[in-house]
N, CA, C and O atoms as a Maestro MAE file, in Angstrom:
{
 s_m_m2io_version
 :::
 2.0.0
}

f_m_ct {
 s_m_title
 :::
 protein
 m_atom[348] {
  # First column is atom index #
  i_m_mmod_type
  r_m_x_coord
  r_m_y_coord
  r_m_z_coord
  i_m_residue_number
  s_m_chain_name
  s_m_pdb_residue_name
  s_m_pdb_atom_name
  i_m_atomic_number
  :::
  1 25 35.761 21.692 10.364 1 A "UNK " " N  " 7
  2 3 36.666 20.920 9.546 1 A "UNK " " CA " 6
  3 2 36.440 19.451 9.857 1 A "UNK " " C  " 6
  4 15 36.022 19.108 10.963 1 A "UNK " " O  " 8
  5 25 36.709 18.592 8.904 2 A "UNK " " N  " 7
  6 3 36.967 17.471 8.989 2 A "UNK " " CA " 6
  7 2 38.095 16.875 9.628 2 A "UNK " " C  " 6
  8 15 39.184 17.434 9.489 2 A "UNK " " O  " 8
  9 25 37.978 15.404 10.583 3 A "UNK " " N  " 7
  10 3 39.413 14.765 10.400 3 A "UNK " " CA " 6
  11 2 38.919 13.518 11.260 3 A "UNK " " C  " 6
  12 15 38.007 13.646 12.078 3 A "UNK " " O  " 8
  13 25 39.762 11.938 10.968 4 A "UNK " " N  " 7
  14 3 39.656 11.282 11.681 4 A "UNK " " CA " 6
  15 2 39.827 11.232 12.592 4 A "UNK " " C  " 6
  16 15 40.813 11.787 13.077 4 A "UNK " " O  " 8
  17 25 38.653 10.295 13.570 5 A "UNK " " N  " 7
  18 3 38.814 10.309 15.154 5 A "UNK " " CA " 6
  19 2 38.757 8.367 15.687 5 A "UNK " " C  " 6
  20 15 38.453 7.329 15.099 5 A "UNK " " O  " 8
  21 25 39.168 8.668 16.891 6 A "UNK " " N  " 7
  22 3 39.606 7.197 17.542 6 A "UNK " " CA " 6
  23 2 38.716 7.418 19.101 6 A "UNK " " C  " 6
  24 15 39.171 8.184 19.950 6 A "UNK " " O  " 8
  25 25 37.988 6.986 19.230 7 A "UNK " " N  " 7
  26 3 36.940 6.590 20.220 7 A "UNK " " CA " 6
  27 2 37.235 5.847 21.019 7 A "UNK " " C  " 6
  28 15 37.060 6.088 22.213 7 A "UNK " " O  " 8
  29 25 37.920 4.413 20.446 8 A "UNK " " N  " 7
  30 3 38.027 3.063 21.507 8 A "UNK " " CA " 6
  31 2 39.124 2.533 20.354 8 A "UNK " " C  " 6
  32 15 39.197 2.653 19.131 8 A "UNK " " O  " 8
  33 25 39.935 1.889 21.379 9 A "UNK " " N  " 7
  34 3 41.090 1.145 20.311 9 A "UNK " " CA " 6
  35 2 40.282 0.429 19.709 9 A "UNK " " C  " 6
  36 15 39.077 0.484 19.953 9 A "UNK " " O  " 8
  37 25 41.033 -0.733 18.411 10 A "UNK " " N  " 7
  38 3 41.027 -1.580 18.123 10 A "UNK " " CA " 6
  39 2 41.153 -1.562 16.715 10 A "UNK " " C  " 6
  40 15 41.977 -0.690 16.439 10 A "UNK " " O  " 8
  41 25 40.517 -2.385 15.189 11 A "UNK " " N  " 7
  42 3 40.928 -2.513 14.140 11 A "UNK " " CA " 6
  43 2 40.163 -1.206 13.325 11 A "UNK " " C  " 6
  44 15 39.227 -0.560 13.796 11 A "UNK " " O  " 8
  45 25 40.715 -1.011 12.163 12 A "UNK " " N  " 7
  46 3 40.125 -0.011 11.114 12 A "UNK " " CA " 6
  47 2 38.915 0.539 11.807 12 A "UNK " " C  " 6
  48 15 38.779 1.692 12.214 12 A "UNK " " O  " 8
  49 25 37.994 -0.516 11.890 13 A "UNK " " N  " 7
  50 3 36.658 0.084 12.237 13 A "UNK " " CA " 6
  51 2 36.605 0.936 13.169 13 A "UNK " " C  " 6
  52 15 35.426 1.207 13.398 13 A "UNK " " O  " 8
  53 25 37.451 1.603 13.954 14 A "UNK " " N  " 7
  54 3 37.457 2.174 15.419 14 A "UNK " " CA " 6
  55 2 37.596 3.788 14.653 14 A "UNK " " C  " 6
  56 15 37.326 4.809 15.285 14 A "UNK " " O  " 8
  57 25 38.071 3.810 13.168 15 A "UNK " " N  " 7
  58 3 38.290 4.789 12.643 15 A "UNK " " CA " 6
  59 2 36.882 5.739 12.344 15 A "UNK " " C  " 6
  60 15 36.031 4.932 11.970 15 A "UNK " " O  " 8
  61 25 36.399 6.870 12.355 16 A "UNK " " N  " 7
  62 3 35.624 7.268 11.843 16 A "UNK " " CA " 6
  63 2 35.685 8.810 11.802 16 A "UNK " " C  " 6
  64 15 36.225 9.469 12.691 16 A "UNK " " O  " 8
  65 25 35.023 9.405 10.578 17 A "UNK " " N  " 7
  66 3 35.419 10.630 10.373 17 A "UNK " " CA " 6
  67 2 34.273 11.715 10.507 17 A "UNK " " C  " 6
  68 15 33.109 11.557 10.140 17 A "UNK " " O  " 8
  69 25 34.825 12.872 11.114 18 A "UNK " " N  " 7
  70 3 33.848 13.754 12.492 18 A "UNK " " CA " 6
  71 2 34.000 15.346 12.053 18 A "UNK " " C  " 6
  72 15 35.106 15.886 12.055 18 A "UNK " " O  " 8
  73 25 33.099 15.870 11.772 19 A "UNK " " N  " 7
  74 3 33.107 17.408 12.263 19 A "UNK " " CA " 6
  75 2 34.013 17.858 13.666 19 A "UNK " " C  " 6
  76 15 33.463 17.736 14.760 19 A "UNK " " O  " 8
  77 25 35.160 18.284 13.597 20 A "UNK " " N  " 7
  78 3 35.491 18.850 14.598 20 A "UNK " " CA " 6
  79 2 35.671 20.472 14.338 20 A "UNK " " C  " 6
  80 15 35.604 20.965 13.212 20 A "UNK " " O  " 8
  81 25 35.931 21.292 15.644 21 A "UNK " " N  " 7
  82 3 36.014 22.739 15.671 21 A "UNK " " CA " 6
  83 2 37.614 22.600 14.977 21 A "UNK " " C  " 6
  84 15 38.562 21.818 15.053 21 A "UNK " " O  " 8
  85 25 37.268 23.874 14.262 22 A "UNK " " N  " 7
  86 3 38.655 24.770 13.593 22 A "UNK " " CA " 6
  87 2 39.698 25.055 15.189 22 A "UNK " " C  " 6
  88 15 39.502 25.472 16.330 22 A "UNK " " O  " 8
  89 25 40.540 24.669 14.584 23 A "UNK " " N  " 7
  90 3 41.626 24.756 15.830 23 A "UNK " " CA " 6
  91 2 42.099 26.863 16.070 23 A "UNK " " C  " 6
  92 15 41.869 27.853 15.376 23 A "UNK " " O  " 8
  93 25 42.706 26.674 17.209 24 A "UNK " " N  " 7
  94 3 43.077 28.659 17.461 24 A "UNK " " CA " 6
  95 2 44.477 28.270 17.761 24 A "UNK " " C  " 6
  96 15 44.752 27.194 18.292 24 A "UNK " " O  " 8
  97 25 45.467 29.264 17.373 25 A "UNK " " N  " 7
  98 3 46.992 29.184 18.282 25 A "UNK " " CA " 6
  99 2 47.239 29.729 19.282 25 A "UNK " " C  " 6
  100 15 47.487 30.928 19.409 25 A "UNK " " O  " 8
  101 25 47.202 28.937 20.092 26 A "UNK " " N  " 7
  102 3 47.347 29.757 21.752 26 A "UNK " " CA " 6
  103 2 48.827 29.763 21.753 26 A "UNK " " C  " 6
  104 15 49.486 29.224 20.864 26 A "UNK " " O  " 8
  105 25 49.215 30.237 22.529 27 A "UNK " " N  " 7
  106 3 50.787 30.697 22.989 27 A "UNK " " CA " 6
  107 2 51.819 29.703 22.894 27 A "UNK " " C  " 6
  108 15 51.943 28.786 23.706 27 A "UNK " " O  " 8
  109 25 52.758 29.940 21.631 28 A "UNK " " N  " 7
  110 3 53.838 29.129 21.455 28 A "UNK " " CA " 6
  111 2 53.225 28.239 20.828 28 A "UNK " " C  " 6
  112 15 53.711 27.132 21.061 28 A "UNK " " O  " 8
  113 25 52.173 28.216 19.972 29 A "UNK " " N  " 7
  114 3 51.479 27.322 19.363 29 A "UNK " " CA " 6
  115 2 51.450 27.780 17.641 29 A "UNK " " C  " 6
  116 15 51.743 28.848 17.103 29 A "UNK " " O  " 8
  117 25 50.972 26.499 17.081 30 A "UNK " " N  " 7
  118 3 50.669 27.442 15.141 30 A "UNK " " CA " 6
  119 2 49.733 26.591 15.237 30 A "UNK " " C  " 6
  120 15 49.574 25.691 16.061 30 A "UNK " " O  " 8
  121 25 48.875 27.028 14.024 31 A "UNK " " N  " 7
  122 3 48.111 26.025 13.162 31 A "UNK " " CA " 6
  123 2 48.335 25.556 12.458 31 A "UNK " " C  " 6
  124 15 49.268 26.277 12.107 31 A "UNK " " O  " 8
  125 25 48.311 24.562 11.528 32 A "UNK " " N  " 7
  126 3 48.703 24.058 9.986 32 A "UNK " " CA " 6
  127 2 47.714 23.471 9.266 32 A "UNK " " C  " 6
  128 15 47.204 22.374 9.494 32 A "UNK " " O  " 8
  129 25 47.463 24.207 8.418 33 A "UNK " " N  " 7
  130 3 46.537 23.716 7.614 33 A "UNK " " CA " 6
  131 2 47.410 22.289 6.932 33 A "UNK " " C  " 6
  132 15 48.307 22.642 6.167 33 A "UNK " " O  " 8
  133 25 47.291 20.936 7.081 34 A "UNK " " N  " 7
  134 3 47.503 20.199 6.817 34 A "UNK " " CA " 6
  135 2 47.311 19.301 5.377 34 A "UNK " " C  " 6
  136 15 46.236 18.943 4.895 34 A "UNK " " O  " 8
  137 25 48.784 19.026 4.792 35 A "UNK " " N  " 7
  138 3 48.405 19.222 3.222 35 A "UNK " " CA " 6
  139 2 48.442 17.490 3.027 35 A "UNK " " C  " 6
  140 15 47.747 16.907 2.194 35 A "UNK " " O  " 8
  141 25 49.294 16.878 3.868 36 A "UNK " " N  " 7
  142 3 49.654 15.356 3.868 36 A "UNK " " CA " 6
  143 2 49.964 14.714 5.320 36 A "UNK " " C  " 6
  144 15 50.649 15.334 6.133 36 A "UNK " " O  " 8
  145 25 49.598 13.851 5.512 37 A "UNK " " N  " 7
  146 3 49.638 12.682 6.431 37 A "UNK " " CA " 6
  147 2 49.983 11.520 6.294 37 A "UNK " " C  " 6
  148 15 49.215 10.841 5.612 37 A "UNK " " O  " 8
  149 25 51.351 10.753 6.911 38 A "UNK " " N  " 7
  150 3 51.748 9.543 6.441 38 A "UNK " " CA " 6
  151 2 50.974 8.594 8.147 38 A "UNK " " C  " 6
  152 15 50.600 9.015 9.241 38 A "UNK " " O  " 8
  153 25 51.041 7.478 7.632 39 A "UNK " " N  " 7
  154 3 50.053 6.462 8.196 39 A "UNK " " CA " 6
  155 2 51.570 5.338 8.350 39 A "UNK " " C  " 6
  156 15 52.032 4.677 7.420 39 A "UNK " " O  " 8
  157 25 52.172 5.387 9.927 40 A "UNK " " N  " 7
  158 3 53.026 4.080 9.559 40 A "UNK " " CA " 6
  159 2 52.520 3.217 10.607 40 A "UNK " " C  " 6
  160 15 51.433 3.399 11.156 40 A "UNK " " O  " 8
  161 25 53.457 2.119 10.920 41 A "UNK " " N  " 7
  162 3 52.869 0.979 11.529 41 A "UNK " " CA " 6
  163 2 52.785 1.233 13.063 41 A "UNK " " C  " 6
  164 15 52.043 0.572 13.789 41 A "UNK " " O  " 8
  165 25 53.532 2.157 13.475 42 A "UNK " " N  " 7
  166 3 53.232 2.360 14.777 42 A "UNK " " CA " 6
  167 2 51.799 3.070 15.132 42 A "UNK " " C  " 6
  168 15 51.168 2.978 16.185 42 A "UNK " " O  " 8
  169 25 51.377 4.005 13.623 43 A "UNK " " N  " 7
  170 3 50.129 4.239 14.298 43 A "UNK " " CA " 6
  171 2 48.528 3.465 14.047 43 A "UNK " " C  " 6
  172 15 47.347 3.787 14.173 43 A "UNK " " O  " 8
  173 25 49.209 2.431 13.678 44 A "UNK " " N  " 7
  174 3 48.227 1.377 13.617 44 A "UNK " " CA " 6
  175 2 48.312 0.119 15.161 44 A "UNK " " C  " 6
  176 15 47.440 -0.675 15.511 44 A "UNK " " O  " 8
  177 25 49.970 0.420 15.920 45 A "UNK " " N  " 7
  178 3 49.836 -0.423 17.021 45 A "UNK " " CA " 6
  179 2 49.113 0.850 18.408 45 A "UNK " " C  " 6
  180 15 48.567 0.501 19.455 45 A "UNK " " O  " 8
  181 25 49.291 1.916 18.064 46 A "UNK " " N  " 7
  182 3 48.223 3.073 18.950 46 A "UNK " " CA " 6
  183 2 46.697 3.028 18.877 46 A "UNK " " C  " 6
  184 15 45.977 3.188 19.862 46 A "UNK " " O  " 8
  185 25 46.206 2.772 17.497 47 A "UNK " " N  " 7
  186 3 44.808 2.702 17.384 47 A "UNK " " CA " 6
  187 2 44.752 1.278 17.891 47 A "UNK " " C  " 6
  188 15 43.852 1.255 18.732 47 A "UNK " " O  " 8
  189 25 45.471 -0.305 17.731 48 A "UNK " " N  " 7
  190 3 44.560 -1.125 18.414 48 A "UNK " " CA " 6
  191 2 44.990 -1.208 20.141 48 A "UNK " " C  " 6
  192 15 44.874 -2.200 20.860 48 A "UNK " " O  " 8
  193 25 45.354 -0.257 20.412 49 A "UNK " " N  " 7
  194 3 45.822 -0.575 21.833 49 A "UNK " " CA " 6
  195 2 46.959 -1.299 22.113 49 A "UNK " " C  " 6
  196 15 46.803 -1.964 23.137 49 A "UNK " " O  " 8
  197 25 47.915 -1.416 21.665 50 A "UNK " " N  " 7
  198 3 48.869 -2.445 21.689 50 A "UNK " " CA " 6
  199 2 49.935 -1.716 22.170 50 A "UNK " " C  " 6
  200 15 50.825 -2.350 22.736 50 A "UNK " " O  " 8
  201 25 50.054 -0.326 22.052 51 A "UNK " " N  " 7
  202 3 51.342 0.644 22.299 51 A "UNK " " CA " 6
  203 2 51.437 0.641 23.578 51 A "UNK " " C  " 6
  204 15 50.500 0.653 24.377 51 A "UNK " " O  " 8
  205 25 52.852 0.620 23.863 52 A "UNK " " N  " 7
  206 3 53.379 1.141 25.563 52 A "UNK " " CA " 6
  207 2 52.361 2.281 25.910 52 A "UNK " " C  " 6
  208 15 51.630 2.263 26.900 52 A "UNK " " O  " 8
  209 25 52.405 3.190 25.047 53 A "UNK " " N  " 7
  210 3 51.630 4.649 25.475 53 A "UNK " " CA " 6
  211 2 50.150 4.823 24.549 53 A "UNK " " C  " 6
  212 15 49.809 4.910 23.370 53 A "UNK " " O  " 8
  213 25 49.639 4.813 25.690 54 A "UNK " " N  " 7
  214 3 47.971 5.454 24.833 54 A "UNK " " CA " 6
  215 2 47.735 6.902 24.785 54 A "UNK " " C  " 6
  216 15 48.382 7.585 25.579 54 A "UNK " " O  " 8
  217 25 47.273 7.231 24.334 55 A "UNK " " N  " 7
  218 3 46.971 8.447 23.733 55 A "UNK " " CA " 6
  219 2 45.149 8.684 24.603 55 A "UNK " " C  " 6
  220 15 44.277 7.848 24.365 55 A "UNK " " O  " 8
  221 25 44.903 9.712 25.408 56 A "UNK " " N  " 7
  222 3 43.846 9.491 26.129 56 A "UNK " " CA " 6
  223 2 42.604 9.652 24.383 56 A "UNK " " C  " 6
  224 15 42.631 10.396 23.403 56 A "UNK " " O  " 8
  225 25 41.730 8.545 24.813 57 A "UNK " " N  " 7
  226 3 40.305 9.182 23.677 57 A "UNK " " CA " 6
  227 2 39.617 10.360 24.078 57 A "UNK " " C  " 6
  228 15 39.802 10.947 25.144 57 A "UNK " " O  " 8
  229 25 38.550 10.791 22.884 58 A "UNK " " N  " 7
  230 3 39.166 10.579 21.515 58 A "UNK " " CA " 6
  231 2 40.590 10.887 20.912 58 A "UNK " " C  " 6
  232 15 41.061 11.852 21.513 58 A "UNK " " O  " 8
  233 25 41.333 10.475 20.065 59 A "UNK " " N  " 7
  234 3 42.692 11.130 20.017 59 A "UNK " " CA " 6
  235 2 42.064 11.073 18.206 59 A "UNK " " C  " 6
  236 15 41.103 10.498 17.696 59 A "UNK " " O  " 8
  237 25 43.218 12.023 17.610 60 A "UNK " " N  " 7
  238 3 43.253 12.169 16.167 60 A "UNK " " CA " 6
  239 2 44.551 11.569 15.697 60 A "UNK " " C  " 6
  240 15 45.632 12.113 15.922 60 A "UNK " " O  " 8
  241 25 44.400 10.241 14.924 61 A "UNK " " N  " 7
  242 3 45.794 9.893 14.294 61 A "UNK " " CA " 6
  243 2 47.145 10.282 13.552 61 A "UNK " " C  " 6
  244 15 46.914 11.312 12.918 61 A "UNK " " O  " 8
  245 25 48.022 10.012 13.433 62 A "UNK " " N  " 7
  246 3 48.770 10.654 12.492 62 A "UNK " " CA " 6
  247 2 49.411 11.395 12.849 62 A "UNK " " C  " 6
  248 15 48.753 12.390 13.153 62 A "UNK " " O  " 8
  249 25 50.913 11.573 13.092 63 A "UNK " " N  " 7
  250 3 51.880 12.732 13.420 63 A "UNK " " CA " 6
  251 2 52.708 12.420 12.446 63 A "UNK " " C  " 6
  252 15 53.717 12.230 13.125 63 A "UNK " " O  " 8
  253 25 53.047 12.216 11.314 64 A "UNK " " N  " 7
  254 3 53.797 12.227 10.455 64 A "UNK " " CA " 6
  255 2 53.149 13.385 9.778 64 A "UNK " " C  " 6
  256 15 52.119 12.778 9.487 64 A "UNK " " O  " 8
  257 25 52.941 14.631 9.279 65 A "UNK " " N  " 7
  258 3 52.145 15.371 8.591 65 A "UNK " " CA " 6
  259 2 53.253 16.350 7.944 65 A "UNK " " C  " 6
  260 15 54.442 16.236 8.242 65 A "UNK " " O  " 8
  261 25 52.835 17.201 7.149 66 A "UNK " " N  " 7
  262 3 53.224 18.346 6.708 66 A "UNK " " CA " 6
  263 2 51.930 18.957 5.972 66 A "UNK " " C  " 6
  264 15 50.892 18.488 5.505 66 A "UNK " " O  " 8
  265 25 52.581 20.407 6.116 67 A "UNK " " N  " 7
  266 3 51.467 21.911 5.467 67 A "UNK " " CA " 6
  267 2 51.723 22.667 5.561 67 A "UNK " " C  " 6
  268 15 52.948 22.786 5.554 67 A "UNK " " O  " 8
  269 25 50.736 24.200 5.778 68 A "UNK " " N  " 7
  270 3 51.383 25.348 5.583 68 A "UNK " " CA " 6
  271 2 51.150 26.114 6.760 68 A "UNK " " C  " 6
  272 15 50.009 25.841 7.133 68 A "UNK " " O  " 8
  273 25 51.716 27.002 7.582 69 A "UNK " " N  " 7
  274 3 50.963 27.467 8.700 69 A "UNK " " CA " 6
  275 2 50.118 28.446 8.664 69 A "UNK " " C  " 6
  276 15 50.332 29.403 7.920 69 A "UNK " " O  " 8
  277 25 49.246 28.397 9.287 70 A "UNK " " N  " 7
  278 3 48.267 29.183 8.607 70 A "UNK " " CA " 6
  279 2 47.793 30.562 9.876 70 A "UNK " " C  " 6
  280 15 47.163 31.593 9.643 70 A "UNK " " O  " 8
  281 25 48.373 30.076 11.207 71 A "UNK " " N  " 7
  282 3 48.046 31.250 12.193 71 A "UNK " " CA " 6
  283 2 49.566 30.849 13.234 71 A "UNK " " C  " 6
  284 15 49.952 29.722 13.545 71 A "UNK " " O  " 8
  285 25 50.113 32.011 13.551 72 A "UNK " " N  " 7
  286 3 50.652 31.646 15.162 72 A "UNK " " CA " 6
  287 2 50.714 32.307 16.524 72 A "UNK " " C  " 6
  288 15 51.184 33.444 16.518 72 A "UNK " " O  " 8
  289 25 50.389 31.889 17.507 73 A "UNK " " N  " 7
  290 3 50.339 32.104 18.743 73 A "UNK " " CA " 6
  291 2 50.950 33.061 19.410 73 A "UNK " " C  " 6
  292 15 51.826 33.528 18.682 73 A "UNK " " O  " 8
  293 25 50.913 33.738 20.737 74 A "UNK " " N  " 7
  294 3 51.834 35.044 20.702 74 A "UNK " " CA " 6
  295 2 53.560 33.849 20.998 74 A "UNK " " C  " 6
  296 15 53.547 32.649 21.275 74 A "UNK " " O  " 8
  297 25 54.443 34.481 20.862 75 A "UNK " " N  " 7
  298 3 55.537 33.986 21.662 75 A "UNK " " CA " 6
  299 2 56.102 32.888 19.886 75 A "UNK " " C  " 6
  300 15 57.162 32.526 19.374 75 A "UNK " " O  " 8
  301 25 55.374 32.832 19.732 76 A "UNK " " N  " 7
  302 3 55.965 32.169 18.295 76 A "UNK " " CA " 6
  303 2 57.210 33.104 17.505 76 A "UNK " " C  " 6
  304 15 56.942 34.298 17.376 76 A "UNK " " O  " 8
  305 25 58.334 32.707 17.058 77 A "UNK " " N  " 7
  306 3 59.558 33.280 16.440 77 A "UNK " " CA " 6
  307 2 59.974 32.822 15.781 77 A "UNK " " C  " 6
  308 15 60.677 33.500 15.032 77 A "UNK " " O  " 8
  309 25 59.873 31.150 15.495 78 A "UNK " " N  " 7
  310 3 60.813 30.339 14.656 78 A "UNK " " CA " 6
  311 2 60.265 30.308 12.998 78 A "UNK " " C  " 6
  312 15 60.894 30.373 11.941 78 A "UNK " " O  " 8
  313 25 58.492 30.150 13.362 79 A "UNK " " N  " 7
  314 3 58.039 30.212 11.890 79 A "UNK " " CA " 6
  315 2 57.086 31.407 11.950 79 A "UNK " " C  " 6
  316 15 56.935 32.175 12.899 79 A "UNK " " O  " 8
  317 25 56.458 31.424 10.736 80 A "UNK " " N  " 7
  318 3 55.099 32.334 10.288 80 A "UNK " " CA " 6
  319 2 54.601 31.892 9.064 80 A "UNK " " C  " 6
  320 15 54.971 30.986 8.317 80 A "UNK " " O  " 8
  321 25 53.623 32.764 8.992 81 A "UNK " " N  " 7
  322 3 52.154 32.689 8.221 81 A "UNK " " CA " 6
  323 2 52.632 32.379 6.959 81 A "UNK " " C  " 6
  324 15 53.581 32.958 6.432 81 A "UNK " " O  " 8
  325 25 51.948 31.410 6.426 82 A "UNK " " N  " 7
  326 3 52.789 30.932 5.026 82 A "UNK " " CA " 6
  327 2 53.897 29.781 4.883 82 A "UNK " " C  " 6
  328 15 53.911 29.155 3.823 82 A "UNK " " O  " 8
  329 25 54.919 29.432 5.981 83 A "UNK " " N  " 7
  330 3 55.420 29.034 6.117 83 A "UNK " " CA " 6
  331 2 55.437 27.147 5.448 83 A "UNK " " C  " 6
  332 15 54.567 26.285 5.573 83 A "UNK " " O  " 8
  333 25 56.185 27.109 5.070 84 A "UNK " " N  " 7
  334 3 55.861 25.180 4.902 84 A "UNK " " CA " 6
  335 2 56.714 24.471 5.733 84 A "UNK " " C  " 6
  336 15 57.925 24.675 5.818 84 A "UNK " " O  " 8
  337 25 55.964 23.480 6.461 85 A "UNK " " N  " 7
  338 3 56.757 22.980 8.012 85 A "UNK " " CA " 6
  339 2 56.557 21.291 7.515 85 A "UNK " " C  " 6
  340 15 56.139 20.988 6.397 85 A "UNK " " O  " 8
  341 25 56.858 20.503 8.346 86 A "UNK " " N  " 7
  342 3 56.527 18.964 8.609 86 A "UNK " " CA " 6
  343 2 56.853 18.926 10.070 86 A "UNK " " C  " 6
  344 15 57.463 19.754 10.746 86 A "UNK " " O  " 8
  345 25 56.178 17.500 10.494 87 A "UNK " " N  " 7
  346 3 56.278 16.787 11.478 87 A "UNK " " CA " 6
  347 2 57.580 15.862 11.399 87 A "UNK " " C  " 6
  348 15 57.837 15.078 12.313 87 A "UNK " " O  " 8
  :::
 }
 m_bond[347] {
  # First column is bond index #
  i_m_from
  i_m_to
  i_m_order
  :::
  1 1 2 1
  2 2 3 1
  3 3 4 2
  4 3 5 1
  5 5 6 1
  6 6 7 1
  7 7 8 2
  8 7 9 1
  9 9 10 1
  10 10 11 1
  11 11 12 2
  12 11 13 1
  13 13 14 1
  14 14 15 1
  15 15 16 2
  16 15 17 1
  17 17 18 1
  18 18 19 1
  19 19 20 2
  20 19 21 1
  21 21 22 1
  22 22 23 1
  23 23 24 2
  24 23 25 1
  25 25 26 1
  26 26 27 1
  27 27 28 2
  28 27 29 1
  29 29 30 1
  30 30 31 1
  31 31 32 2
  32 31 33 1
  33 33 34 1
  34 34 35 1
  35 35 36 2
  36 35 37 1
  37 37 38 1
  38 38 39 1
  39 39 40 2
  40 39 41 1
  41 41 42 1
  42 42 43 1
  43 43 44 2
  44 43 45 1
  45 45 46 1
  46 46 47 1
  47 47 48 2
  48 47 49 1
  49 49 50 1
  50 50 51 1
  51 51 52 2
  52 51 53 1
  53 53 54 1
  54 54 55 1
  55 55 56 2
  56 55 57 1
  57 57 58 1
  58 58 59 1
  59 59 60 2
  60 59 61 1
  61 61 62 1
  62 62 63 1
  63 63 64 2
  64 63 65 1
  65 65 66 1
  66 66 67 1
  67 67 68 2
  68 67 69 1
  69 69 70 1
  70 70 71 1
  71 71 72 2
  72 71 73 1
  73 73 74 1
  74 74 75 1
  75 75 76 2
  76 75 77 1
  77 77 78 1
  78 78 79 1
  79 79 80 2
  80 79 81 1
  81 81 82 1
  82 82 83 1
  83 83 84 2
  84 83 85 1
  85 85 86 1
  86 86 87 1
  87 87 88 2
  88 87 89 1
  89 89 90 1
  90 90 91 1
  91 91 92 2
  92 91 93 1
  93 93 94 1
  94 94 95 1
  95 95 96 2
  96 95 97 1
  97 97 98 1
  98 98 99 1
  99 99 100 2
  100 99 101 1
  101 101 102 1
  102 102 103 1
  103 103 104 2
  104 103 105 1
  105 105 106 1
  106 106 107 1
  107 107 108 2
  108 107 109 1
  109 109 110 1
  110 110 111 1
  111 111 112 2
  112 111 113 1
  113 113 114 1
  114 114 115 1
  115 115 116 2
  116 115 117 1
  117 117 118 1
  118 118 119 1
  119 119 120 2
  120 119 121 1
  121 121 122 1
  122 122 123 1
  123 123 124 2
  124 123 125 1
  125 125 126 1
  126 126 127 1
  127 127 128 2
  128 127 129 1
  129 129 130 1
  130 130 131 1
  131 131 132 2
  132 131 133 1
  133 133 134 1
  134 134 135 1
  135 135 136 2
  136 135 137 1
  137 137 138 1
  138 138 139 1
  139 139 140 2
  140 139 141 1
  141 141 142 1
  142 142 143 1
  143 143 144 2
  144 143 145 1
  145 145 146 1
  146 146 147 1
  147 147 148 2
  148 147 149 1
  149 149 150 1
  150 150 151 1
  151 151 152 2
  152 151 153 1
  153 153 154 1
  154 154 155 1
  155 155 156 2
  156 155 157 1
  157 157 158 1
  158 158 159 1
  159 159 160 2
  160 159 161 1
  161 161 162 1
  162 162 163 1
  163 163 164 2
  164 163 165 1
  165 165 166 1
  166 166 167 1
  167 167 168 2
  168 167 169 1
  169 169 170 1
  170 170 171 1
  171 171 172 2
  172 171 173 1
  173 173 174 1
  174 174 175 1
  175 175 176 2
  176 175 177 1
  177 177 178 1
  178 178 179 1
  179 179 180 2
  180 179 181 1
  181 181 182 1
  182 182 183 1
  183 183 184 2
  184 183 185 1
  185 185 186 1
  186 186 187 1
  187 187 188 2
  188 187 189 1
  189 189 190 1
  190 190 191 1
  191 191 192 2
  192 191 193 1
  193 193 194 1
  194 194 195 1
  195 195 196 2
  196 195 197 1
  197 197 198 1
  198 198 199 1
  199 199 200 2
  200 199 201 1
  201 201 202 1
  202 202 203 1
  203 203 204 2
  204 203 205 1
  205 205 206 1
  206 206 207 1
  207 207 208 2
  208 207 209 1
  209 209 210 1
  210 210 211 1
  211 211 212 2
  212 211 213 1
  213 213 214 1
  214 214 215 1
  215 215 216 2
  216 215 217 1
  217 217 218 1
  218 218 219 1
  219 219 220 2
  220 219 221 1
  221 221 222 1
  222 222 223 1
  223 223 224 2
  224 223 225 1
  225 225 226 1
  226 226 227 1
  227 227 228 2
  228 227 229 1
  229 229 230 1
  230 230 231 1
  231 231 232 2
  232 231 233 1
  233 233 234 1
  234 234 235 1
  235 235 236 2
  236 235 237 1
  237 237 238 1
  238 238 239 1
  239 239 240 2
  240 239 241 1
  241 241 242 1
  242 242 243 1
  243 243 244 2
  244 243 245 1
  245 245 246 1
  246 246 247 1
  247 247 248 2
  248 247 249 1
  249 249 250 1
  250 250 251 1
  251 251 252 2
  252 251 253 1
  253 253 254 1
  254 254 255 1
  255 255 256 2
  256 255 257 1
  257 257 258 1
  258 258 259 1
  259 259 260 2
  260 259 261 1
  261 261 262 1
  262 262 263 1
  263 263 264 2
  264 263 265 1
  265 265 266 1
  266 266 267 1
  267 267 268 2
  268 267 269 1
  269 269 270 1
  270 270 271 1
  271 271 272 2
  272 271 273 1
  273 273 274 1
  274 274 275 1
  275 275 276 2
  276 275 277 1
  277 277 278 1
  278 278 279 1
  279 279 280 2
  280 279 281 1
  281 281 282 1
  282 282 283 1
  283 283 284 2
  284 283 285 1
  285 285 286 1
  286 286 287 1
  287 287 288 2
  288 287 289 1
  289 289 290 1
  290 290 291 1
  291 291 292 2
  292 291 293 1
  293 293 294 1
  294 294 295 1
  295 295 296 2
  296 295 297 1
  297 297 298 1
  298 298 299 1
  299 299 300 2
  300 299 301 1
  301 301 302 1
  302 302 303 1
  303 303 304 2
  304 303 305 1
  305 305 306 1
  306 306 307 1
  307 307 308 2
  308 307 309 1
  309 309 310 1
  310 310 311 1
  311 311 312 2
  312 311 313 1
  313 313 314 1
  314 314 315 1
  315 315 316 2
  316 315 317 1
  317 317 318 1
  318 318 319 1
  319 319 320 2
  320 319 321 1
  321 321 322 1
  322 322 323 1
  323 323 324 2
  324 323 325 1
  325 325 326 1
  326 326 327 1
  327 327 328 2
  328 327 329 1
  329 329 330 1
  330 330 331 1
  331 331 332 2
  332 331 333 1
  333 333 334 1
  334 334 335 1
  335 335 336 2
  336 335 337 1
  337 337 338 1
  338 338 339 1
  339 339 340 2
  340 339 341 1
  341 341 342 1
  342 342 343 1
  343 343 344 2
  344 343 345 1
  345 345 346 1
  346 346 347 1
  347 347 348 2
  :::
 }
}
């Protein structure tokens, strides 16, 4: 799958987009196939380094999201397969 990645802080350019592995749900975990991603200003002060908290690299941007879940982990109860969730 596709998705943006963050290497080294700093402006837009630090952005670039990567083959990564299909994610698995390990325990107490889901997947979400991810349908939308909002972009606000805090995660533009994380990518240039400016945030109290860094995120170790590479990190993947964006926790504002919503989608559908698409696998879950053992110990999972609250949602399931199909499900439509947000961040």
């Amino acid at each position: 799958m596709k998705a943006i990645r963050v290497h080294s802080f700093g402006g837009p350019e630090v952005l670039g987009l990567e083959e990564v592995p299909e994610p698995k749900a390990g325990p107490g975990q889901v997947v979400v196939k991810i349908k939308a991603v909002g972009v606000n200003p805090l995660d533009t002060y994380i990518r240039a380094g400016t945030y109290a908290r860094k995120p170790a690299l590479p990190y993947t941007p964006g926790s504002d999201t919503g989608g559908i879940v698409e696998s879950v982990g053992e110990g999972v109860a609250r949602v399931k397969k199909g499900d439509r969730v947000y961040t």
